[in-house]
C-alpha positions in Angstrom: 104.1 129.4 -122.3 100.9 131.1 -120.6 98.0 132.9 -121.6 95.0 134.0 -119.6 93.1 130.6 -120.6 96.0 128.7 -119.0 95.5 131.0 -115.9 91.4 130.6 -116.0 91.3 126.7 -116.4 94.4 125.6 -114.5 96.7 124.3 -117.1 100.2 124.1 -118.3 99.7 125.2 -122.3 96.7 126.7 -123.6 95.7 123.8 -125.6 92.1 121.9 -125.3 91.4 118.6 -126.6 88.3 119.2 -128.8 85.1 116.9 -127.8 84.9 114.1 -130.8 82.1 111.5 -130.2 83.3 107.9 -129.5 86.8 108.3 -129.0 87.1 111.2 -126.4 87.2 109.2 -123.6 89.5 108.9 -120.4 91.9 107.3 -122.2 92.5 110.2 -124.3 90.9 112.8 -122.0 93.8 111.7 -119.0 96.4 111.8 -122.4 95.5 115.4 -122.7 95.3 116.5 -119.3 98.4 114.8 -118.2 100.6 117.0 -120.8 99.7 120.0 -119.7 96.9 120.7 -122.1 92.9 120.3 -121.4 91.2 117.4 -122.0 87.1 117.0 -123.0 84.9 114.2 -122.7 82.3 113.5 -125.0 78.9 112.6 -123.6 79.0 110.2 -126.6 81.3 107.2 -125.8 80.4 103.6 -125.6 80.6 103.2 -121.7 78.6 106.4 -120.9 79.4 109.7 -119.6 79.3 108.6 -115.7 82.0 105.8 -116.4 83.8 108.2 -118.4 84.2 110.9 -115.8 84.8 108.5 -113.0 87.8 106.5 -115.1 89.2 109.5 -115.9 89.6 110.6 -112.5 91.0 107.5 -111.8 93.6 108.5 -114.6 94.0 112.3 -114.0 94.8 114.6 -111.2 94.7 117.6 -113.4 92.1 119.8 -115.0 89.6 118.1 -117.9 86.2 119.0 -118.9 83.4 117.6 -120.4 81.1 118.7 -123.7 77.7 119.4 -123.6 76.1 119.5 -126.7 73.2 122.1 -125.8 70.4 120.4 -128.7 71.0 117.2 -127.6 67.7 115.0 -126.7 69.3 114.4 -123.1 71.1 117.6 -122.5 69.2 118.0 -119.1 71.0 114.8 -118.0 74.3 115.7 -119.4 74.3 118.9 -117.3 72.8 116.6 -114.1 75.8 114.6 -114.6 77.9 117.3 -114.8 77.2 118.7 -111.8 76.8 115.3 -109.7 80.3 114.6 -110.6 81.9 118.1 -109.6 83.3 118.5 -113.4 84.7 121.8 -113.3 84.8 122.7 -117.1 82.3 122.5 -119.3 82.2 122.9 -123.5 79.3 124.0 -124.5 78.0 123.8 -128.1 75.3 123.7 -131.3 72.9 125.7 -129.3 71.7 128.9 -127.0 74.4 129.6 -124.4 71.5 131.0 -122.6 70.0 127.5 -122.0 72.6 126.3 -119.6 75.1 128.8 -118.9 73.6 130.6 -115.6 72.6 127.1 -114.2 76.4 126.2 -114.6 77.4 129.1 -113.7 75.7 128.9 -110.6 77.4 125.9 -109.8 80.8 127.7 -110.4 81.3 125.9 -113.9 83.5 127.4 -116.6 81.8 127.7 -119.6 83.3 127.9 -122.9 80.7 128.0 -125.9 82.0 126.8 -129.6 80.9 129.5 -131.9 81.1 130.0 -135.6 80.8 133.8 -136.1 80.6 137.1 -134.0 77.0 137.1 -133.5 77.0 134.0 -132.1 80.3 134.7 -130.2 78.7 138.4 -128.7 75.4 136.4 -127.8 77.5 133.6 -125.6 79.4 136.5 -124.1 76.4 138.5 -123.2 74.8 135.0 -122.1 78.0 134.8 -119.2 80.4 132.1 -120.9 84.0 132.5 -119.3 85.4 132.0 -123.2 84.5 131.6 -126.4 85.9 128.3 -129.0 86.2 129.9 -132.4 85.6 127.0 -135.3 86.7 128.1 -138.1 85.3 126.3 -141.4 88.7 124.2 -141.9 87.3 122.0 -138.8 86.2 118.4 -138.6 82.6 117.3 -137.7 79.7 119.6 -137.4 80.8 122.9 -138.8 79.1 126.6 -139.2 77.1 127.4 -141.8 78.3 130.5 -142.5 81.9 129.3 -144.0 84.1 131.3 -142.4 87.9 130.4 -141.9 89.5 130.0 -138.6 92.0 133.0 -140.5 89.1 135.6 -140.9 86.8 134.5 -138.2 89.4 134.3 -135.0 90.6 138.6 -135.6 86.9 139.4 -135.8 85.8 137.6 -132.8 89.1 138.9 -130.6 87.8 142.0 -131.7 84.3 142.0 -131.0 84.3 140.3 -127.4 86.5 141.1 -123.9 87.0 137.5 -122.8 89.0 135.3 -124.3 88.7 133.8 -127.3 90.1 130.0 -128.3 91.0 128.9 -131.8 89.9 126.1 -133.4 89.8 124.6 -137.2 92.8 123.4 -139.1 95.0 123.2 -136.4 97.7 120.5 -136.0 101.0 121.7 -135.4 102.7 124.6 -134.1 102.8 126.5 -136.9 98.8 126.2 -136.8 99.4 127.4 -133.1 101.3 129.9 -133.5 99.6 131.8 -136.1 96.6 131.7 -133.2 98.5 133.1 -130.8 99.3 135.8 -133.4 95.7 136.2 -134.5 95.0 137.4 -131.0 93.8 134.0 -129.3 94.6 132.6 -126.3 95.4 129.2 -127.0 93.8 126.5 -129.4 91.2 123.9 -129.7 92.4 120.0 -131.5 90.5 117.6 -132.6 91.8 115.4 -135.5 95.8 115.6 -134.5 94.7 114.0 -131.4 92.7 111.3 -133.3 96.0 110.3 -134.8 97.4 109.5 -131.6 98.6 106.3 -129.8 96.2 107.1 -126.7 92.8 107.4 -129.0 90.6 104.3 -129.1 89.9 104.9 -132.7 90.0 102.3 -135.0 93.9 102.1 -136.9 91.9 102.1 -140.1 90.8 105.5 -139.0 94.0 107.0 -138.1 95.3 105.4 -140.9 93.0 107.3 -143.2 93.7 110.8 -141.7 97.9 110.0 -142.3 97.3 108.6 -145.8 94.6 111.7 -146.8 95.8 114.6 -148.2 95.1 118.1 -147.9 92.1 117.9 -150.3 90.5 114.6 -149.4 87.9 116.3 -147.2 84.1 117.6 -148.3 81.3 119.5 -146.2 78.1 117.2 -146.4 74.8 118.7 -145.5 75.5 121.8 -146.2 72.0 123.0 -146.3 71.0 121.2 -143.2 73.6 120.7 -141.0 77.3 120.5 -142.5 79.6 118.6 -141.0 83.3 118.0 -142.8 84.4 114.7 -143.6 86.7 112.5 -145.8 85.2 111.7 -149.0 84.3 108.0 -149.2 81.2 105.9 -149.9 79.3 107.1 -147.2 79.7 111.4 -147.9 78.4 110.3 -151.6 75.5 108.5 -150.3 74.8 111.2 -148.2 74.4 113.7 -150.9 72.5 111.6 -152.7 69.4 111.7 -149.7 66.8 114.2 -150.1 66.7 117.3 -147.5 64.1 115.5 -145.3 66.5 112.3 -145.2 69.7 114.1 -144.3 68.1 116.1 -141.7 67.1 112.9 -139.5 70.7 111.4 -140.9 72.4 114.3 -139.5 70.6 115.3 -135.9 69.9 111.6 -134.9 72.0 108.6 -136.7 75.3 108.3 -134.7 76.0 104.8 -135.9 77.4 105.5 -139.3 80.1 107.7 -137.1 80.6 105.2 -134.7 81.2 102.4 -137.4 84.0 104.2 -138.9 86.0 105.5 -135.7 85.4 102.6 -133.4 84.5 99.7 -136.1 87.2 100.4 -138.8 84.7 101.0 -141.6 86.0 103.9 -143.5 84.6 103.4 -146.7 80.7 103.1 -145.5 80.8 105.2 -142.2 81.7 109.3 -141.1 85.0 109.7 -141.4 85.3 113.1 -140.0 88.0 114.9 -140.1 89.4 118.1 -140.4 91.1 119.9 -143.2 94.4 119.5 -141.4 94.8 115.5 -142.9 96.9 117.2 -144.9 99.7 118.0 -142.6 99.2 114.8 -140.4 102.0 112.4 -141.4 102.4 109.8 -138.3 100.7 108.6 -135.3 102.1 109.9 -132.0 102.0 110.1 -128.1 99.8 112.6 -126.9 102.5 114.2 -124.6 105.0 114.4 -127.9 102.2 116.3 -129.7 101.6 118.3 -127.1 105.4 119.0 -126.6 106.5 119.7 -130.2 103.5 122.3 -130.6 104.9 124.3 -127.5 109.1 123.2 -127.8 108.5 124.6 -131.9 107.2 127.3 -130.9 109.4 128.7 -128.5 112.0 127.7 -130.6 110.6 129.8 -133.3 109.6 133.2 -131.5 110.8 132.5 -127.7 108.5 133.0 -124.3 107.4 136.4 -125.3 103.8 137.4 -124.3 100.5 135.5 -126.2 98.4 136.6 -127.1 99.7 138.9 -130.2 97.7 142.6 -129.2 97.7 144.7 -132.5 97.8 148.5 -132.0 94.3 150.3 -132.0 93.3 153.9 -133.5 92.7 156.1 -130.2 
């Protein structure tokens, strides 16, 4: 199964490992790449993003990439680091693709910017990103403001831009996938299914709270500041509670109450973020068997006909 995205980054299936801070590391990362799909560092991982580029190169001969969260304080260093270690592919998101993008591009980087709606998606085409990451509002983490579903917002954005366009939000299997590929995207974005994976460093209190959740367990905190998506526990309460000035700074600059519930174990008191998708999650599995059902199931269910699905236009 190939797309254009598979083509333009070098992989086997058009799946990319979405960025998740703490646990994207080379462990993971290598997981990813070594199946065929794409994996993503975060810039947010206990050893630091150097370590984490240079051990997954020790793990990897294939493609990865590595996220760069455009508002973060040392963004400037991420994108140093970037370069210095010849990363190829770069993630870019929650900010102006205009910041980075032609100094990457210069350093012949692709860039694909995570967008949330067609404004944003037109601005990081006009801005020179290779491909956009639709997140639709079903997503874990940091989420768009506006609310829109990966359903409504994927058609609109194939519709509005020429390159290509990645799904994300809500994704976890192949039927997820597949109804991508038929929305007119290239491939996908996952985060959460890979959390729930043997390869992931998370915590098992973690991965056991995205198998025991159910489809409704999840809330958007911050909504009016910065919503992100996470399981309802303790610490989403708590947040709520704050007043706007409080969840701001919570939001933008405390990473810790994340950290304590994906690398600690604390899922009562910390960010369990997660995405809608819990739901559908029911085990803990190999990368490479994730990686494989997705593709085998979807074969299966529509054989190696030509992705993505190209409706018919008015003339």
């Amino acid at each position: 199964m190939r797309t254009r995205i598979c083509d333009m980054l070098r992989i086997k299936y058009p799946i990319i490992q979405g960025a998740m801070a703490w646990v994207s590391t080379a462990e993971l990362v290598s997981a990813v790449s070594n199946a065929g799909g794409l994996g993503i560092i975060s810039p947010l991982t206990d050893r630091g993003l150097e370590e984490e580029i240079k051990k997954t190169k020790k793990l990897t001969k294939k493609p990865f990439g590595v996220n760069l969260p455009i508002l973060s304080p040392n963004a400037e260093e991420i994108v140093e680091e970037i370069i210095e270690e010849n990363v190829l592919i770069v993630t870019a998101s929650v900010g102006d693709p205009k910041r980075f993008t032609p100094r990457l591009k210069k350093e012949e980087i692709t860039v694909m910017q995570v967008v949330t709606n067609v404004r944003h998606a037109k601005s990081a085409e006009k801005a020179g990103v290779d491909a956009v990451i639709t997140m639709g509002f079903e997503a874990g983490g940091h989420v768009g403001g506006d609310e829109i579903t990966t359903f409504t917002l994927v058609p609109s954005v194939v519709d509005a831009v020429k390159i290509p366009v990645m799904a994300a939000g809500g994704i976890a299997d192949a039927r997820g996938f597949l109804a991508a590929l038929m929305l007119g995207a290239q491939g996908v974005q996952i985060g959460t299914r890979f959390i729930a994976t043997e390869e992931c460093i998370a915590h098992k209190n973690f991965k056991n709270a995205i198998i025991d959740a159910r489809e409704d367990s999840t809330t958007v905190i911050g909504k009016d500041v910065f919503p992100a998506r996470a399981i309802k526990n303790a610490f989403s309460a708590w947040f709520e509670g704050l007043n706007a000035e409080e969840r701001t700074m919570q939001a933008m600059f405390d990473t810790e109450k994340a950290r304590s519930a994906l690398i600690d174990g604390d899922i009562e008191n910390g960010a369990v973020w997660c995405g809608q998708d819990v739901g559908i999650i029911k085990e803990i599995k190999k990368v490479k068997d994730v990686i494989d059902e997705m593709v085998t199931d979807v074969v299966g269910i529509v054989g190696n006909q030509r992705f993505p699905y190209a409706p018919r236009r008015k003339s």
